[in-house]
Steps between C-alpha positions, in 0.01 A plus 500: 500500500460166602285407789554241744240401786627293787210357795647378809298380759688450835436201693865326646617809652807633260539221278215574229597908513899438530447256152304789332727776623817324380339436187386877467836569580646287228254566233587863506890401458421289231248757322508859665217649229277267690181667678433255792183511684516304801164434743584429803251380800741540781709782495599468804699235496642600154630827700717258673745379247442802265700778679317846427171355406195623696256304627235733584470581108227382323710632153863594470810500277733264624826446322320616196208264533155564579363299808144497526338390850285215407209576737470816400227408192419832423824624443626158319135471299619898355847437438453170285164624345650786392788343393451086422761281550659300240715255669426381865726306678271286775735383710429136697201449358336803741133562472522810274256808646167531481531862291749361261251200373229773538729690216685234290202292498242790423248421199633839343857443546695357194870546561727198458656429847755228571487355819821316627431287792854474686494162722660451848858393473524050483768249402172263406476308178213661416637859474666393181133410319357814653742732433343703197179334501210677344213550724146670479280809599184563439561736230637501157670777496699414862778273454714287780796274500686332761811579628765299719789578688713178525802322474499343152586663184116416406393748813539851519790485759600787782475848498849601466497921589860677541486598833476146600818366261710765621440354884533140361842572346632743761826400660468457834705519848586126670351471820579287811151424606254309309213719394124374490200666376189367669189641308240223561076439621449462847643163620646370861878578442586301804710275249652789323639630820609179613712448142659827505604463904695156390590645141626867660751252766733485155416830318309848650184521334316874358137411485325768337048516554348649241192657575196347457241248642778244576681717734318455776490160545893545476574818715300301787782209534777685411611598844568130503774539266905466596725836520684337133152594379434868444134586316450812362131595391475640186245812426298491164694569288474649102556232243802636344653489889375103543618356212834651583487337822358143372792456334724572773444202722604132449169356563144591573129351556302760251144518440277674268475510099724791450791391784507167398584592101788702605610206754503290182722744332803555792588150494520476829394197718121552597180333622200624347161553785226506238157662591281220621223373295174233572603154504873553540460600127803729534738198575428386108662815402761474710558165364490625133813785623712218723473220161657807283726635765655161625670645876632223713259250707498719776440790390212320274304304794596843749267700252247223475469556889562815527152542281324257605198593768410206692170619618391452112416182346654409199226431235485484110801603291706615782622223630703437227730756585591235783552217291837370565547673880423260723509444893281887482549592893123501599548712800609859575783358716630274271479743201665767711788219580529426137521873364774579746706249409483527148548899523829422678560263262451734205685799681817310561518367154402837326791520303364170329153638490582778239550282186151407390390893586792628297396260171074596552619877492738486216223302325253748575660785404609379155154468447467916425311747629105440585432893440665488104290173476189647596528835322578292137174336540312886599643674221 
């Protein structure tokens, strides 16, 4: 039987573990015969988009896969001595374990193991050049290539699982309201709350909070909000369940590696909070997505701002992400100002918003599926 070895370590909350479950998910419906592995070092949170799975289980069989506790090294150090891995999937670059090098790296051990290194999700240049580049262990007989998700046909493109293009292509009821998904990092929402008051005098609003660290900072100034504005807070919910709901609504501020593939995919009008990084670094990435997307100005400089931290200097390479945006509000007032009246802006000319989204998904999704990609290269 063929033998497949998956690492995830989990750092941004659900997005590394909801990219590795999906692609669990779709590796199995692409090759079923498939013995997956998976090492997990936060079950926990893995529990909470996998309905059924248990998180006080150092080993169980979950949808017919075997997930291994990574902590537990006793357990993981018999299971994999016992029986070596061939393949190993290490997904984001993660440190792998200190009992797996103890194993694959063991003066005695001389099994062949390819190791593919599966990189965070980026629309930047230099995925292209990486994507399937050879790199190097410390042994011989241990192998590893590169692997990129993208949105080029020289990338690996986007996981696309069954589950989540039966939601994409579901027919849907019309609804009066306009429906927002807020799913964001903690940020003063004053603006936000501000935009949909003036936006919601023309058209009720749904805003929907997922759960998560953003909520807070939300929930606290929503009392603020206008009765044309109802909010509902959403519970975690399994992954099957949220991509359902992502493509329901007509637009949506997503974050995380996982949410913000599957925004890509709907079509729908989004902007795109990206994990903060030293030196603003993260506003060069968002760049590299907004040059191959192409929305409208507003909708361009609002995610610019909406990203930008001004308590951090720009240094280095990330201040060419700015290049080209100019009059950058240099207070928290002003930026507030600024945001609001773009969001308005954007809201009341959604409708126009949608074309650029529409074109980047069908793009994308000509591009195949990252799972059949990955798997030709395995086996």
């Amino acid at each position: 039987m063929k033998d497949l070895m998956i690492l995830c370590d989990v750092i941004d909350n659900y997005g590394d573990i909801g990219f590795v479950y999906r692609l669990c998910r779709r590796i199995s419906e692409v090759d079923p015969s498939l013995n997956l592995r998976i090492v997990v070092n936060n079950l926990k949170t893995f529990s909470s988009i996998a309905e059924g799975l248990d998180a006080e289980k150092n080993f169980q069989i979950y949808c017919g896969w075997k997930i291994f506790n990574w902590n537990d090294r006793e357990l993981c150090t018999k299971e994999f001595s016992e029986n070596p891995p061939e393949k190993i999937l290490q997904c984001f670059q993660c440190v792998r374990p200190a009992w797996l090098e103890d194993i694959i790296f063991s003066p005695d051990f001389k099994n062949e193991i390819q190791i593919v290194n599966v990189e965070y999700l980026t629309a930047e240049e230099w995925a292209d050049d990486f994507h399937l580049l050879k790199g190097a262990t410390r042994s011989s007989n241990v192998k590893k290539i590169n692997f990129m998700p993208g949105f080029t046909e020289k990338t690996g493109g986007l996981i696309l699982d069954n589950d989540f293009m039966t939601s994409l292509n579901k027919k849907r009821d019309e609804h009066e309201s306009l429906r927002i998904l807020l799913f964001s990092y903690p940020k003063n929402f004053l603006f936000f709350v501000k935009a949909l008051n003036i936006f919601s005098k023309t058209k009720k609003v749904e805003l929907f909070v997922a759960n998560g660290v953003g909520k807070k900072s939300f929930m606290e100034l929503s009392h603020l909000l206008n009765e044309n504005c109802a909010v509902y807070e959403l519970p975690y919910l399994p992954q099957i369940k949220w991509d359902d709901f992502l493509c329901s609504v007509d637009f949506a501020l997503i974050r995380g590696e996982d949410s913000f593939s599957r925004a890509v995919l709907t079509g729908k009008p989004f902007v795109w909070n990206i994990y903060e990084q030293d030196e603003q670094y993260h506003l060069v990435k968002l760049e590299a997505f907004l040059r191959r997307l192409k929305p409208s100005k507003e909708l361009e400089r609002f995610s610019f701002l909406y990203n930008r931290n001004l308590e951090t200097e720009l240094c280095g390479e990330a201040a060419t992400a700015l290049c080209g945006i100019e009059n950058f509000p240099q207070t928290e007032e002003k930026l507030q100002e600024e945001l609001e009246n773009l969001l308005v802006k954007i809201l009341e000319d959604l409708e126009n918003q949608k074309e650029p989204f529409e074109k980047f998904a069908k793009q994308t999704l000509a591009l195949g599926d990252m799972a059949e990609k990955l798997l030709k290269i395995l086996y």
